[in-house]
VMD Tcl script that draws the C-alpha trace (Angstrom):
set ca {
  {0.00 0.00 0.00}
  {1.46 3.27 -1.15}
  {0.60 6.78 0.16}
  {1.11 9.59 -2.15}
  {2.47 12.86 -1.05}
  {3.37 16.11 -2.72}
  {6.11 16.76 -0.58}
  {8.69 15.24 2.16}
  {7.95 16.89 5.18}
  {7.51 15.06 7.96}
  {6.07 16.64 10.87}
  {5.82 15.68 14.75}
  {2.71 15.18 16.44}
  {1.79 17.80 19.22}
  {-1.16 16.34 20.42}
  {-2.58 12.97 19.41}
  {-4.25 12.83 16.33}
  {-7.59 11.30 15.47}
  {-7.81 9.24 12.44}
  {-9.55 5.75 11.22}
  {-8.83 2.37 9.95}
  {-10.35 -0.25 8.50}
  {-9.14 -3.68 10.00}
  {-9.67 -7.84 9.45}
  {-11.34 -8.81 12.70}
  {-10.22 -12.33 13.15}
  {-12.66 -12.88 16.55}
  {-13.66 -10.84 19.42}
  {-10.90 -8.77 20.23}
  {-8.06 -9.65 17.71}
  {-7.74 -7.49 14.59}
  {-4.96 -7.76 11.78}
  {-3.85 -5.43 9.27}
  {-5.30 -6.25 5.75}
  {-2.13 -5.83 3.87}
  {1.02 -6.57 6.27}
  {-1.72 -8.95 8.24}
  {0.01 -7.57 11.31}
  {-1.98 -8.76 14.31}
  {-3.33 -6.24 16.78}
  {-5.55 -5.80 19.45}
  {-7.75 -2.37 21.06}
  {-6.07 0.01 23.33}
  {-2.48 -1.07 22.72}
  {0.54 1.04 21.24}
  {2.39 -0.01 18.50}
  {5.63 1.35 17.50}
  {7.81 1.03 14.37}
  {11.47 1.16 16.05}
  {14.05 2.65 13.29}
  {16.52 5.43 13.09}
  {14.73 6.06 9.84}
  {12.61 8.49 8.26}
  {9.67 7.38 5.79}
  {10.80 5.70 3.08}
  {9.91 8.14 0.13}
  {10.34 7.40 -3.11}
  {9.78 9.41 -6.69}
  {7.06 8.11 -9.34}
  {6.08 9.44 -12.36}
  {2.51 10.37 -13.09}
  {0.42 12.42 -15.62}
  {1.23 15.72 -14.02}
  {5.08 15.49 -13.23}
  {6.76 13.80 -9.84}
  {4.75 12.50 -7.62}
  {6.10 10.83 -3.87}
  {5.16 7.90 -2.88}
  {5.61 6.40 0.70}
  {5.96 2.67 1.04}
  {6.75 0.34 4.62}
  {7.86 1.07 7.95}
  {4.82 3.23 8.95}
  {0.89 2.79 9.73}
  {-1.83 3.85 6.86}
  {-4.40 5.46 8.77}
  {-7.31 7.94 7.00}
  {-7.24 11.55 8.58}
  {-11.23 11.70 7.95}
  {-14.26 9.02 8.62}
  {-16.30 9.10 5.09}
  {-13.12 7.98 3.45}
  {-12.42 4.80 6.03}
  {-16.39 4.01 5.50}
  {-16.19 3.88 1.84}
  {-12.77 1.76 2.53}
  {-14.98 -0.59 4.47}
  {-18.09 -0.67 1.98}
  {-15.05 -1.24 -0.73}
  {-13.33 -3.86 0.75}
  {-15.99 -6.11 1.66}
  {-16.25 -6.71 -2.37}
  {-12.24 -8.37 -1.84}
  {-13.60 -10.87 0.73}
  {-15.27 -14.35 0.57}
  {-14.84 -15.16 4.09}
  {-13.35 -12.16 6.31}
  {-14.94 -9.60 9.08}
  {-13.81 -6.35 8.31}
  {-14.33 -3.48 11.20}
  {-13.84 0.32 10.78}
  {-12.02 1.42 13.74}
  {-11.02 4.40 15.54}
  {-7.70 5.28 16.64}
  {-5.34 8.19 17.30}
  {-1.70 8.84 15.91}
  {0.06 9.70 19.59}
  {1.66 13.03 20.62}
  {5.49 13.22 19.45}
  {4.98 10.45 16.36}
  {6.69 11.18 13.39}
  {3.84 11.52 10.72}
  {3.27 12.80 7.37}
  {-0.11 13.52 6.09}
  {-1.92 13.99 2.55}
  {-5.50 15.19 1.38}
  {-7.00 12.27 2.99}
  {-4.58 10.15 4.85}
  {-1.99 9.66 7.33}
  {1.13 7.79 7.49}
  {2.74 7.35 11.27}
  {5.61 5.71 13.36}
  {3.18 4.73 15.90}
  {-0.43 4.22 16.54}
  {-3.05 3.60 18.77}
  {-6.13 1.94 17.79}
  {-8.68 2.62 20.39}
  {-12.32 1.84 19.42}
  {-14.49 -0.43 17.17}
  {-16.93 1.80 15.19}
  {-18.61 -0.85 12.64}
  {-18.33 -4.45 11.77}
  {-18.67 -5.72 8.43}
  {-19.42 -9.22 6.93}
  {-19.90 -10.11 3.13}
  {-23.14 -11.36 3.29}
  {-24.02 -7.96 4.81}
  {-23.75 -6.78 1.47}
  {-27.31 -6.11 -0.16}
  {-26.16 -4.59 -3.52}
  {-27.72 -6.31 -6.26}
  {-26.67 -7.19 -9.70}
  {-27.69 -4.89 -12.42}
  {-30.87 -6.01 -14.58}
  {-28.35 -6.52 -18.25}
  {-25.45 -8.43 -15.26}
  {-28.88 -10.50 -14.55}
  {-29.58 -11.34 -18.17}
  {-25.70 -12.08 -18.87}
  {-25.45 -14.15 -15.78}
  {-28.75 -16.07 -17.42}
  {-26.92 -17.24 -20.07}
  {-24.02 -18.41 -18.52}
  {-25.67 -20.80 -16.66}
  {-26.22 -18.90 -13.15}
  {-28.99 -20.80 -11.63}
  {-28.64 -20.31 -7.77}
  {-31.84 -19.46 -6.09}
  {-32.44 -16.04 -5.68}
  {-35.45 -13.83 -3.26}
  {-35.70 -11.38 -5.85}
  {-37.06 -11.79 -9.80}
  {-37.55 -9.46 -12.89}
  {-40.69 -10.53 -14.96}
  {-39.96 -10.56 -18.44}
  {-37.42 -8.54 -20.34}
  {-38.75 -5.54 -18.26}
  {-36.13 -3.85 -15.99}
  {-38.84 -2.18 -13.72}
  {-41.23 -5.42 -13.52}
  {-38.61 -6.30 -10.13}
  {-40.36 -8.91 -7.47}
  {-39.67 -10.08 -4.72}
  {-40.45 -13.58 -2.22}
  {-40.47 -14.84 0.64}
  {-38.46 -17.95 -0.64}
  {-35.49 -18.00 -2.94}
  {-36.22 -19.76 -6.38}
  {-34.03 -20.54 -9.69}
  {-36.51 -18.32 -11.61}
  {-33.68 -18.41 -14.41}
  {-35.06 -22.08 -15.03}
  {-38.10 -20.58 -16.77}
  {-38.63 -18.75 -20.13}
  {-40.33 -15.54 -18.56}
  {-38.66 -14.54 -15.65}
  {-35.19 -13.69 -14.46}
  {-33.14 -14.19 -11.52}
  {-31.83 -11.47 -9.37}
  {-28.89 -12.02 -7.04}
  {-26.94 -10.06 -4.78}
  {-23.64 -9.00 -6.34}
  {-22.14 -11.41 -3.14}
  {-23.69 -13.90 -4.87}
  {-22.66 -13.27 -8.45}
  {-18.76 -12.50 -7.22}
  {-19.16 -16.05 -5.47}
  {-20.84 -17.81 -8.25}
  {-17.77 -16.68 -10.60}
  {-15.24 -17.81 -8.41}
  {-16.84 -21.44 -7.19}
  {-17.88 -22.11 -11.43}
  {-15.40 -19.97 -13.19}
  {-12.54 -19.85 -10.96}
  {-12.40 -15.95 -11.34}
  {-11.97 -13.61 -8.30}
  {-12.81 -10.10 -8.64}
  {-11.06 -7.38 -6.80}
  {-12.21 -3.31 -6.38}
  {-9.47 -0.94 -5.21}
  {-10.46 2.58 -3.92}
  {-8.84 5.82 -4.63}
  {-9.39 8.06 -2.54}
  {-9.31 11.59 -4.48}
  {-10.53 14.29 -1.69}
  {-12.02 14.49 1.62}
  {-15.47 14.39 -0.02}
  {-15.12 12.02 -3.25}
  {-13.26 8.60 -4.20}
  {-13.21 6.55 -6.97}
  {-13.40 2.71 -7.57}
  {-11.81 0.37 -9.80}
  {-11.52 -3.41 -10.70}
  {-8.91 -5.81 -11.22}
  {-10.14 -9.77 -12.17}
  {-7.53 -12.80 -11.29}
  {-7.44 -16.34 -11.75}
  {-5.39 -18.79 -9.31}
  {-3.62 -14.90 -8.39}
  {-2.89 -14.09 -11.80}
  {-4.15 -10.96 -12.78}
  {-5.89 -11.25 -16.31}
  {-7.03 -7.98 -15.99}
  {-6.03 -4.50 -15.04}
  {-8.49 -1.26 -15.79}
  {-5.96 1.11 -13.47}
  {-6.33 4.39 -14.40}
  {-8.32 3.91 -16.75}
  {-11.86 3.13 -16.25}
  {-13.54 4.66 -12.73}
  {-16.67 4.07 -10.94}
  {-18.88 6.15 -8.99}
  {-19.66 3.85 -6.27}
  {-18.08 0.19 -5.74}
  {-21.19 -1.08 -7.00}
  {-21.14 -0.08 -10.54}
  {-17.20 -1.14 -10.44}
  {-18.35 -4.58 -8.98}
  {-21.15 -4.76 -12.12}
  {-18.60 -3.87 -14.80}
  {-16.39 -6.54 -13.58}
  {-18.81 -8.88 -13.88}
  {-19.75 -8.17 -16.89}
  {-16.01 -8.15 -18.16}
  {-15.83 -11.76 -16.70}
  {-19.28 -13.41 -18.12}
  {-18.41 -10.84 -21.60}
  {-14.97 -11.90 -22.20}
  {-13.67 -14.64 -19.72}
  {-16.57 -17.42 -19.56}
}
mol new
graphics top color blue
foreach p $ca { graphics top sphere $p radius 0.5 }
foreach p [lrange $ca 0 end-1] q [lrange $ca 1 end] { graphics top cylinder $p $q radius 0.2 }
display resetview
């Protein structure tokens, strides 16, 4: 995970500093970093021990240099709508995992650097649970052409919601999940858990949607598709979604299109 910087400066903490992370929660009260899968628990101080500054490196972009900051620190988002669209994101990346938005503070006298939205640190704190997160939490729903694709391709899972016809706003719902893509006039709606879970237990495809956080008020979503970890696909920076959900329907789409 890279933080991107327009400058070097690294300042000192004179207070502690609130910020937000979003964290695997392996059970109760054990947490683990979702990259470095460092394992950490609330309400205890963790320190990266070097005689080092940030390891800051120079990248080339669209608009000149840009800075990039790589290990040896903590990742932490300096505002709360960013870390909840982190945790809405990231549940799309997980089959299995809890994911938990927590709160935590960068302590008085860390070396820190900071960008539009996030922070990198020498130490941290993390201090409180605000939200827990599981995939099947996720209620967004495939798109009404994903349906039809998925149709062809053989999805027939039983689903609790239906279109009627070839009519986009004839959507149903029942009490009991059917294979409604068994018959000629209806049309199976699943959750886009589902549909990510259907291409990965049929097709051997695993979808992936990666945030990028542009301001304090907007970020951007994009997909990557793998099979067995190779990446076959790679829309960085290319192609950007709105909202993870559109990002998680064109990737499906991409997969049933081109890949199935």
């Amino acid at each position: 995970m890279c933080f991107i910087v327009k400058n070097n400066e690294v300042k000192i903490a004179d207070k502690d500093i609130t910020c937000y992370k979003v964290l695997t929660k392996l059970n109760t009260d054990v947490y683990a970093t979702p990259f470095t899968k460092m394992s950490v628990k609330l309400g205890e101080r963790y320190d990266i021990v070097d005689d080092n500054d940030f390891h800051v490196v120079e990248s080339s972009c669209g608009d000149g240099i840009e800075l990039k900051v790589f290990e040896d620190c903590f990742h932490t988002f300096n505002n709360i709508k960013n870390a909840e669209s982190l945790l809405e994101n990231i549940i799309f990346n997980s089959y299995l995992s809890t994911f938990a938005l927590v709160k935590a503070i960068i302590p008085k006298d860390t070396k820190y650097m900071v960008n539009d939205s996030e922070y990198v640190s020498k130490s941290i704190i993390y201090t409180q649970e605000l939200q827990e997160k599981k995939p099947e939490d996720d209620e967004g729903h495939a798109s009404f052409e994903t349906c039809k694709l998925l149709k062809e391709k053989g999805f027939d899972w039983p689903c609790m919601f239906y279109y009627r016809g070839d009519n986009p706003y004839d959507l149903n719902k029942t009490y009991f999940k059917e294979n409604y893509n068994d018959t000629t006039h209806f049309l199976s709606r699943p959750t886009l858990y589902m549909a990510r879970k259907y291409l990965m237990e049929k097709f051997d495809l695993f979808l992936a949607i990666d945030i990028v956080p542009y301001s304090k008020e907007q970020s951007y979503y994009f997909y990557r598709v793998y099979r067995k970890r190779e990446p076959l696909t790679n829309h960085y920076p290319t192609d950007f979604y709105n909202t993870p959900e559109e990002a998680e329907n064109a990737a499906i789409v991409y997969c049933l299109t081109n890949l199935v």
